[in-house]
Backbone atoms as SQL, in Angstrom:
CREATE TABLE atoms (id INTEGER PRIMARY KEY, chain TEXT, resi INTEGER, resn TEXT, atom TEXT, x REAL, y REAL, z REAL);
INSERT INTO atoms VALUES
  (1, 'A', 1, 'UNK', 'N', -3.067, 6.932, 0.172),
  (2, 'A', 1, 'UNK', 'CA', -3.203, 6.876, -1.267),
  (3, 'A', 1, 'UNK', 'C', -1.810, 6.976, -1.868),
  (4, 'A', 2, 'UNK', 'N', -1.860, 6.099, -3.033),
  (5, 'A', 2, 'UNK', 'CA', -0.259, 6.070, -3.725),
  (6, 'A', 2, 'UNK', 'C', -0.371, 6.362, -4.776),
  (7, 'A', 3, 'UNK', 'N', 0.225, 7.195, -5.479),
  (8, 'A', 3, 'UNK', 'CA', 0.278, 7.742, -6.774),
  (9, 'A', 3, 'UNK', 'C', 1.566, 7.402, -7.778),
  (10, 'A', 4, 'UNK', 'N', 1.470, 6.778, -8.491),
  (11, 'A', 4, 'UNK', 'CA', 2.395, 5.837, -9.143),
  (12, 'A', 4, 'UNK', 'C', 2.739, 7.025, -10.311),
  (13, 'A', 5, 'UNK', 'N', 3.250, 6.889, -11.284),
  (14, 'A', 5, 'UNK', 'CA', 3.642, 7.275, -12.735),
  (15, 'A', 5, 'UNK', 'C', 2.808, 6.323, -13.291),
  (16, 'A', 6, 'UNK', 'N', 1.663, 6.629, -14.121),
  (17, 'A', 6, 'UNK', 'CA', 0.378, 5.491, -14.851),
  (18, 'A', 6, 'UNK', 'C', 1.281, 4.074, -15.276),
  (19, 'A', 7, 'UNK', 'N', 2.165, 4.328, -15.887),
  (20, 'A', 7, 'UNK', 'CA', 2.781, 2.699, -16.270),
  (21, 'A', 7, 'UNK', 'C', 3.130, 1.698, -15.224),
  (22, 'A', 8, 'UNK', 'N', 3.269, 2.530, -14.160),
  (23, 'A', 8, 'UNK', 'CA', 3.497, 1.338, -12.945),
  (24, 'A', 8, 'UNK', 'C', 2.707, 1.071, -11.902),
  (25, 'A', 9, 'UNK', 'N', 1.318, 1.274, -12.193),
  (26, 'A', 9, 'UNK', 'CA', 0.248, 0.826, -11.078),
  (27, 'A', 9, 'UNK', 'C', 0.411, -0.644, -10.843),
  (28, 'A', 10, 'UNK', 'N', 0.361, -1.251, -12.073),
  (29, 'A', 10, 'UNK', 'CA', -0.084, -3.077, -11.476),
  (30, 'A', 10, 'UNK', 'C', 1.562, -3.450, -10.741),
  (31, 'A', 11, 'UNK', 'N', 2.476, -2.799, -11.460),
  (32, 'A', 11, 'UNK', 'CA', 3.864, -3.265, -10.903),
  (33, 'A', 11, 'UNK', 'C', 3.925, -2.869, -9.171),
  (34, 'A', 12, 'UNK', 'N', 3.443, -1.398, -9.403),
  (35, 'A', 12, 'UNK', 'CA', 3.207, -1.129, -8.127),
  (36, 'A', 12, 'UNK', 'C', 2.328, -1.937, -6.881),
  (37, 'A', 13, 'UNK', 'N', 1.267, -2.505, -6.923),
  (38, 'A', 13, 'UNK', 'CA', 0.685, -3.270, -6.584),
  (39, 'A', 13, 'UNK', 'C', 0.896, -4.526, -5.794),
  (40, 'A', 14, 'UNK', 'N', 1.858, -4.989, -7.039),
  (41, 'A', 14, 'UNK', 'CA', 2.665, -5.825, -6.785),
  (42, 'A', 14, 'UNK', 'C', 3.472, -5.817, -5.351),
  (43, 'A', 15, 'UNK', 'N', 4.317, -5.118, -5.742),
  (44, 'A', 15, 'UNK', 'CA', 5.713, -4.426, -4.448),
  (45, 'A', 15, 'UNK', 'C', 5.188, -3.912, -3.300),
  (46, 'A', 16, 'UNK', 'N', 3.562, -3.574, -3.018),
  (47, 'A', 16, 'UNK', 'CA', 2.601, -3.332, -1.979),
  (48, 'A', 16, 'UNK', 'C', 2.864, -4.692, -1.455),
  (49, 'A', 17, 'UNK', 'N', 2.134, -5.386, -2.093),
  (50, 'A', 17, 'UNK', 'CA', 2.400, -6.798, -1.462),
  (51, 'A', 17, 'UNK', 'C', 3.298, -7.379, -1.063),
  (52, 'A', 18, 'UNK', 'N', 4.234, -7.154, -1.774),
  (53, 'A', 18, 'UNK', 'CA', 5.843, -7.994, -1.839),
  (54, 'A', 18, 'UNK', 'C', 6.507, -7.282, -0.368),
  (55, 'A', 19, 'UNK', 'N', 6.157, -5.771, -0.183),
  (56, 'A', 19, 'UNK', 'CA', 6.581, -5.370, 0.654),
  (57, 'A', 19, 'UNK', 'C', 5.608, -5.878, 2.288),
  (58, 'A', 20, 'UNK', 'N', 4.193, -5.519, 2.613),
  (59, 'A', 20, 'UNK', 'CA', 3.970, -6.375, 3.181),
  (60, 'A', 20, 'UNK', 'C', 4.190, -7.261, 3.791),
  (61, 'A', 21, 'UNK', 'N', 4.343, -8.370, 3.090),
  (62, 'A', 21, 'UNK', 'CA', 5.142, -10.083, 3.164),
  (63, 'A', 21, 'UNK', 'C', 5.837, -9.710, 3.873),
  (64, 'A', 22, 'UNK', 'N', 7.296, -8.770, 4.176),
  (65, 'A', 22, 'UNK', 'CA', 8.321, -8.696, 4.466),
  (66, 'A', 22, 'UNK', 'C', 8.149, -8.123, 5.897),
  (67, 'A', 23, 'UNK', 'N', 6.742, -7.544, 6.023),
  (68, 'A', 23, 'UNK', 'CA', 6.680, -7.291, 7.639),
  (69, 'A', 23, 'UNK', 'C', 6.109, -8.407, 8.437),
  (70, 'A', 24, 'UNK', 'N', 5.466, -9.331, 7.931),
  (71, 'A', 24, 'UNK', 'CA', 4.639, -10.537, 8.066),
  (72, 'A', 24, 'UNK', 'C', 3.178, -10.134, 8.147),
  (73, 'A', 25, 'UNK', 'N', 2.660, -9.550, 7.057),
  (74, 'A', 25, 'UNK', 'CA', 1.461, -9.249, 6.737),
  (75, 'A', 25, 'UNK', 'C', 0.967, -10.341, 5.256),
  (76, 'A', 26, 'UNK', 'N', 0.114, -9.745, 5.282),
  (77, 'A', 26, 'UNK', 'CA', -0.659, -10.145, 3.600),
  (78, 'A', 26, 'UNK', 'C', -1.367, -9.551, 3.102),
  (79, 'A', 27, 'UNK', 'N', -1.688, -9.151, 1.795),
  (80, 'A', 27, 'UNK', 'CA', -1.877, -8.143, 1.163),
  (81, 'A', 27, 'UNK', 'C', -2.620, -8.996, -0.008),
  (82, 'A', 28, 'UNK', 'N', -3.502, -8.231, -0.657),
  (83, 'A', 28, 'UNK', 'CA', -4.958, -8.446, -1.656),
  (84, 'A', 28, 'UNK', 'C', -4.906, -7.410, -2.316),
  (85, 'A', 29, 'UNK', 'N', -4.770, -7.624, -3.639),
  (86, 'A', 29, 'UNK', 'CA', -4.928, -6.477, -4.912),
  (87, 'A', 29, 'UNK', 'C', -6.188, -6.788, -5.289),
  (88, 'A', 30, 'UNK', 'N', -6.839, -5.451, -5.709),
  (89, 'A', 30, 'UNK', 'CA', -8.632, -5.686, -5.633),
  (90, 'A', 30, 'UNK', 'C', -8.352, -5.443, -6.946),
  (91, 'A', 31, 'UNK', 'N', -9.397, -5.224, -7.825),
  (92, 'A', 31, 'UNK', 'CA', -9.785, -5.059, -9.163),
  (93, 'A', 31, 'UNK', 'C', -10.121, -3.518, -9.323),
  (94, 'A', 32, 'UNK', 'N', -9.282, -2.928, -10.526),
  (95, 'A', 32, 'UNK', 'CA', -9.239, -1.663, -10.738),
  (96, 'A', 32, 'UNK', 'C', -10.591, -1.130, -11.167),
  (97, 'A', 33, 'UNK', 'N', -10.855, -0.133, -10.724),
  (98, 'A', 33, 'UNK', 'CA', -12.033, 0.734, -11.103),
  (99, 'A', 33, 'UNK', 'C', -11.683, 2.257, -10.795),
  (100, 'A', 34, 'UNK', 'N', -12.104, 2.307, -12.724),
  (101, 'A', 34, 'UNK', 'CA', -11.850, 3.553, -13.428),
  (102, 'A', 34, 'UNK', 'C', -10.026, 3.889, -13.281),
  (103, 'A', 35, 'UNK', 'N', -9.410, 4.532, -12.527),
  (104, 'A', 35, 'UNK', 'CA', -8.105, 4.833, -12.608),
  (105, 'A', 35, 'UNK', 'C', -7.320, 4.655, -11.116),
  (106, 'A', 36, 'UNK', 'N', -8.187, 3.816, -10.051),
  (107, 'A', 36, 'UNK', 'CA', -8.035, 3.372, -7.981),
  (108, 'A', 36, 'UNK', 'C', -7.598, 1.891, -8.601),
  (109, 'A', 37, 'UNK', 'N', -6.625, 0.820, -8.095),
  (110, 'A', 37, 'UNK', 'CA', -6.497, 0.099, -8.490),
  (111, 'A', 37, 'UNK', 'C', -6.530, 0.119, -6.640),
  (112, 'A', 38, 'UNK', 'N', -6.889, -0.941, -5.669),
  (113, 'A', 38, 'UNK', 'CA', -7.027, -0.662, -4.369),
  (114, 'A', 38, 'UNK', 'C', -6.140, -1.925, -3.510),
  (115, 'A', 39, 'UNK', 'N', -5.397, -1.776, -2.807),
  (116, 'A', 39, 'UNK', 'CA', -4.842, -3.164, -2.170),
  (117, 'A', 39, 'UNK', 'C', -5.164, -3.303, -1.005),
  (118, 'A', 40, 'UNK', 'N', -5.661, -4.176, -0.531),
  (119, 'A', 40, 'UNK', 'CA', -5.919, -4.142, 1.131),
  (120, 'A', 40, 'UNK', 'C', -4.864, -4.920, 1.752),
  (121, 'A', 41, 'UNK', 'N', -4.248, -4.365, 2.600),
  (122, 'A', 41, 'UNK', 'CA', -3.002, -4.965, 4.001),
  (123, 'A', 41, 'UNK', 'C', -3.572, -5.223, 5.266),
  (124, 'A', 42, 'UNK', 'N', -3.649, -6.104, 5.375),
  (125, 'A', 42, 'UNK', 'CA', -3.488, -6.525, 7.051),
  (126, 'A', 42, 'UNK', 'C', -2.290, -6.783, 7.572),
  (127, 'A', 43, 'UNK', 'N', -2.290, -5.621, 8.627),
  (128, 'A', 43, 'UNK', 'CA', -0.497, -5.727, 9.163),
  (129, 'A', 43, 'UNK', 'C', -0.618, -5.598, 10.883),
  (130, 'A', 44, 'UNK', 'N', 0.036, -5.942, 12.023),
  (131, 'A', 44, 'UNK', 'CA', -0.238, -5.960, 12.861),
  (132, 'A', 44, 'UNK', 'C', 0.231, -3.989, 13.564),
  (133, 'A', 45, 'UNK', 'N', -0.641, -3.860, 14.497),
  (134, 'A', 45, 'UNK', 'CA', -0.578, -1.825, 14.165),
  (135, 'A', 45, 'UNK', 'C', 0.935, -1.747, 15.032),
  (136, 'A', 46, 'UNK', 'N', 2.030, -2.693, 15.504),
  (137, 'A', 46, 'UNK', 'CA', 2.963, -2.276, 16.135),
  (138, 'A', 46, 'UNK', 'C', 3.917, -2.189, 14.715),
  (139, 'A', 47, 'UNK', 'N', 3.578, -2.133, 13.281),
  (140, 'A', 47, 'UNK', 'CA', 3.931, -2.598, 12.488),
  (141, 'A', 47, 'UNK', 'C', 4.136, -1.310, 11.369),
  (142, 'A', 48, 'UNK', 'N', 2.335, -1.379, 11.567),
  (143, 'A', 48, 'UNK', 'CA', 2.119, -0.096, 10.390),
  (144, 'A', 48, 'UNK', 'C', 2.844, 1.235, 10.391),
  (145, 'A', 49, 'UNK', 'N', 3.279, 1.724, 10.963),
  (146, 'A', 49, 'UNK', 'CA', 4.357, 2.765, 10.540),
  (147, 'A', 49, 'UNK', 'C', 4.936, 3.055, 10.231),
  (148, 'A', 50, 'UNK', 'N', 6.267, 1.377, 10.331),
  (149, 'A', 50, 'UNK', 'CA', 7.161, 1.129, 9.832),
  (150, 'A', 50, 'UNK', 'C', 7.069, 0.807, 8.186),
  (151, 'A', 51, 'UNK', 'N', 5.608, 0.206, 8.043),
  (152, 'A', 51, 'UNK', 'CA', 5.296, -0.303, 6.938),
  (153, 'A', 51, 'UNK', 'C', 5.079, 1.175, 6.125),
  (154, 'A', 52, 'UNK', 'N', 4.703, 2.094, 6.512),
  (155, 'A', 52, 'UNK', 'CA', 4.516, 3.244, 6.077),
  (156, 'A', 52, 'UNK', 'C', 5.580, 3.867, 5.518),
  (157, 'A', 53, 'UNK', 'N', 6.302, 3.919, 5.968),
  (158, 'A', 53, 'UNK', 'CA', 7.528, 4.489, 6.117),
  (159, 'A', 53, 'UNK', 'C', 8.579, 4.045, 4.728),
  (160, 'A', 54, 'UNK', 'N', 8.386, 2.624, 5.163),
  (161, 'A', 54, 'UNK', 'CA', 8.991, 1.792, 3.936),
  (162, 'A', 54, 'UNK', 'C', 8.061, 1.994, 2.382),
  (163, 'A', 55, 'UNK', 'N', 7.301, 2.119, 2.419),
  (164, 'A', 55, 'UNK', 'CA', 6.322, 2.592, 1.374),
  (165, 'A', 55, 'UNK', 'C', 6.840, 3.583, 0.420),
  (166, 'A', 56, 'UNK', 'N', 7.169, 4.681, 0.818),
  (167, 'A', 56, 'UNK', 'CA', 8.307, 6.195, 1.059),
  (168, 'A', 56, 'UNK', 'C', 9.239, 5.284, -0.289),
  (169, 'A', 57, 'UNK', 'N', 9.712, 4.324, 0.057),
  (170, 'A', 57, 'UNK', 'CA', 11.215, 3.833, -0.696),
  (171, 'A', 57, 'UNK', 'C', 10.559, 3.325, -1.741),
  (172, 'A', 58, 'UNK', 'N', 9.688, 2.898, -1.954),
  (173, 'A', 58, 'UNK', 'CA', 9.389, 2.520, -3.488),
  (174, 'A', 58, 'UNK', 'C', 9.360, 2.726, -4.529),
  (175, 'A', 59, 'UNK', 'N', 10.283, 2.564, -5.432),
  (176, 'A', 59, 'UNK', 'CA', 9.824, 3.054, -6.821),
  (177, 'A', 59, 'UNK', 'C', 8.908, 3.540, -7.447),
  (178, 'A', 60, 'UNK', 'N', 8.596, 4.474, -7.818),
  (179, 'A', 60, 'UNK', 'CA', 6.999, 4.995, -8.666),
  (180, 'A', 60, 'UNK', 'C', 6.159, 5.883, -7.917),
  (181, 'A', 61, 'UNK', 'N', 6.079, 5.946, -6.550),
  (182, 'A', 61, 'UNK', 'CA', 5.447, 6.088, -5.633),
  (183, 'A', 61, 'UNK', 'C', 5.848, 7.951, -5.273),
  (184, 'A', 62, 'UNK', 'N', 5.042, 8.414, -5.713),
  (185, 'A', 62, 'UNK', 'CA', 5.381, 10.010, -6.099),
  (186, 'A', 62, 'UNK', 'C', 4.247, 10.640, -4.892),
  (187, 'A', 63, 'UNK', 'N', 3.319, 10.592, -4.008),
  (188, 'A', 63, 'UNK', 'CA', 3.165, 10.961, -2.622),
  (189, 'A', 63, 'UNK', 'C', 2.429, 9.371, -1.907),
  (190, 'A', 64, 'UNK', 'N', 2.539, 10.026, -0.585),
  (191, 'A', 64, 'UNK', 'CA', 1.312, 8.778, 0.664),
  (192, 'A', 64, 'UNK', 'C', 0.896, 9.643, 1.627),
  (193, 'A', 65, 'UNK', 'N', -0.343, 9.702, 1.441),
  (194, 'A', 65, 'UNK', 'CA', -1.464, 10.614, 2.655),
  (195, 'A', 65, 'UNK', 'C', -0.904, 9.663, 3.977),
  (196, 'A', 66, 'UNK', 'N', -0.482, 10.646, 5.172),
  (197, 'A', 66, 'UNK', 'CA', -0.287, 10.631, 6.506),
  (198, 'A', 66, 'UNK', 'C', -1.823, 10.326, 6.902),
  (199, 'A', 67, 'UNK', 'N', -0.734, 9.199, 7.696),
  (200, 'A', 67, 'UNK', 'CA', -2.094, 8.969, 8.962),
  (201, 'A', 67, 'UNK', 'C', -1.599, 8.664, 10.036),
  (202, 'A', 68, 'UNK', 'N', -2.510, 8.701, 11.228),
  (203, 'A', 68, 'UNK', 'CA', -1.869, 7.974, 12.577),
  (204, 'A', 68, 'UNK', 'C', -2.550, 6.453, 12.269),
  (205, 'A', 69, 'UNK', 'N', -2.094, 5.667, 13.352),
  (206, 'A', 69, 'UNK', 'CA', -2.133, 4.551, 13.058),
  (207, 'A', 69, 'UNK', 'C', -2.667, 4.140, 14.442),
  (208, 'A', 70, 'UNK', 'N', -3.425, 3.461, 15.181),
  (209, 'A', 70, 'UNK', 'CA', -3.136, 2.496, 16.439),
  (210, 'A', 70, 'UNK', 'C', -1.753, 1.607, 16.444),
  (211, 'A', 71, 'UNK', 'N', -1.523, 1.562, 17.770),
  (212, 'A', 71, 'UNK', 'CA', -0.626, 0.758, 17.711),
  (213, 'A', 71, 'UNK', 'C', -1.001, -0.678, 18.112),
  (214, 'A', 72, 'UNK', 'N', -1.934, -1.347, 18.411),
  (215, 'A', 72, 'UNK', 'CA', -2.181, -2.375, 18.989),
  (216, 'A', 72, 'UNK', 'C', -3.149, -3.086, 18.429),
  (217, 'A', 73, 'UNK', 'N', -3.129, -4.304, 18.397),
  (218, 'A', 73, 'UNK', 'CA', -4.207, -5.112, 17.349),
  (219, 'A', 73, 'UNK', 'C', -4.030, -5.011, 16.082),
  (220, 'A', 74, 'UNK', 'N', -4.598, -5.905, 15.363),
  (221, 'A', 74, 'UNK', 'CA', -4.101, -5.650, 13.485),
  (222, 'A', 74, 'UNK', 'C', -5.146, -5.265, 12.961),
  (223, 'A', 75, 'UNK', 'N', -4.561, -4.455, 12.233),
  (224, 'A', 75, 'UNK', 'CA', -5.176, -3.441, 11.068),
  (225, 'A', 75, 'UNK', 'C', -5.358, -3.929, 10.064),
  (226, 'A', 76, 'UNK', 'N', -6.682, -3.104, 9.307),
  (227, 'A', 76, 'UNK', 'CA', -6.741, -3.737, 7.764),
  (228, 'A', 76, 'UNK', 'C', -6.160, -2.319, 7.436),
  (229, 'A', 77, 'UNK', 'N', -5.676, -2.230, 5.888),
  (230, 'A', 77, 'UNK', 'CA', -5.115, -1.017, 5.330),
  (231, 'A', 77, 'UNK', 'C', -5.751, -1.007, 3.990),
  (232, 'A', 78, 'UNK', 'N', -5.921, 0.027, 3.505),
  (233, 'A', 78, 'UNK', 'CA', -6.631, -0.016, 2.113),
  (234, 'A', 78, 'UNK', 'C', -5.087, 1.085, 1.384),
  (235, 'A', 79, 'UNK', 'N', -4.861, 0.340, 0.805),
  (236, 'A', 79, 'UNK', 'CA', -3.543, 1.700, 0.339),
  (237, 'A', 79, 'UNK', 'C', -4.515, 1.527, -1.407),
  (238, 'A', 80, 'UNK', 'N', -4.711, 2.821, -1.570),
  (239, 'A', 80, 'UNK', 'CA', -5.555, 3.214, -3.015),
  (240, 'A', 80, 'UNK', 'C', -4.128, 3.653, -3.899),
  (241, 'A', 81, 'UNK', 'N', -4.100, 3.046, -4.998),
  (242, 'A', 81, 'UNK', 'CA', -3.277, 3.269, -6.006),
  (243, 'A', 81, 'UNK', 'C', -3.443, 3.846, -7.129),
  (244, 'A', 82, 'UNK', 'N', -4.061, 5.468, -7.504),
  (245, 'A', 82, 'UNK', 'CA', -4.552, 5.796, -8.211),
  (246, 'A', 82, 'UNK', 'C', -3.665, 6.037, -9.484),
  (247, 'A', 83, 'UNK', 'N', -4.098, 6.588, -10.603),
  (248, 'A', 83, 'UNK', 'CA', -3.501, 6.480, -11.993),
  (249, 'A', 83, 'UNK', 'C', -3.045, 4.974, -12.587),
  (250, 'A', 84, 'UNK', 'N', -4.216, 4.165, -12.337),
  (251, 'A', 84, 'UNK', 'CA', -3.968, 2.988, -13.017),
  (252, 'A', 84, 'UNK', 'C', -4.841, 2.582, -13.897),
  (253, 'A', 85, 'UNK', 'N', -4.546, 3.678, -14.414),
  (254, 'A', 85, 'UNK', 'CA', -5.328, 3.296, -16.029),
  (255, 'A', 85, 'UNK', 'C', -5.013, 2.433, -16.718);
């Protein structure tokens, strides 16, 4: 889960994706409900950690719930972007 500063959820969203791309994934911004704006990533799992990690560096992005990850086969990711009112 990513917790933005409320003015930068959709921007945030955005840079989910943008960042993504950059591991060679792809990424889907779902439609906000109530204040979860939700993105789903598919990234390959030798991947996701790094992708995690890089997440950390984003602008706006004030915590990210730890997880383990598999390492093998690709993952879907739901990264929840709450305060996007």
């Amino acid at each position: 889960m990513l917790t933005p500063t409320p003015e930068h959820a959709g921007q945030l969203a955005d840079d989910v994706g943008a960042l993504a791309g950059r591991f060679g994934s792809t990424a889907t911004k779902g439609i906000a409900e109530g204040d979860h704006l939700p993105v789903m990533v598919e990234i390959a799992g030798e991947r996701a950690a790094d992708f995690r990690s890089a997440l950390a560096n984003v602008p706006g992005i004030k915590t990210i719930d730890a997880a383990a990850f598999p390492t093998q086969g690709k993952l879907t990711l739901l990264v929840q972007i709450t305060g996007a009112k």
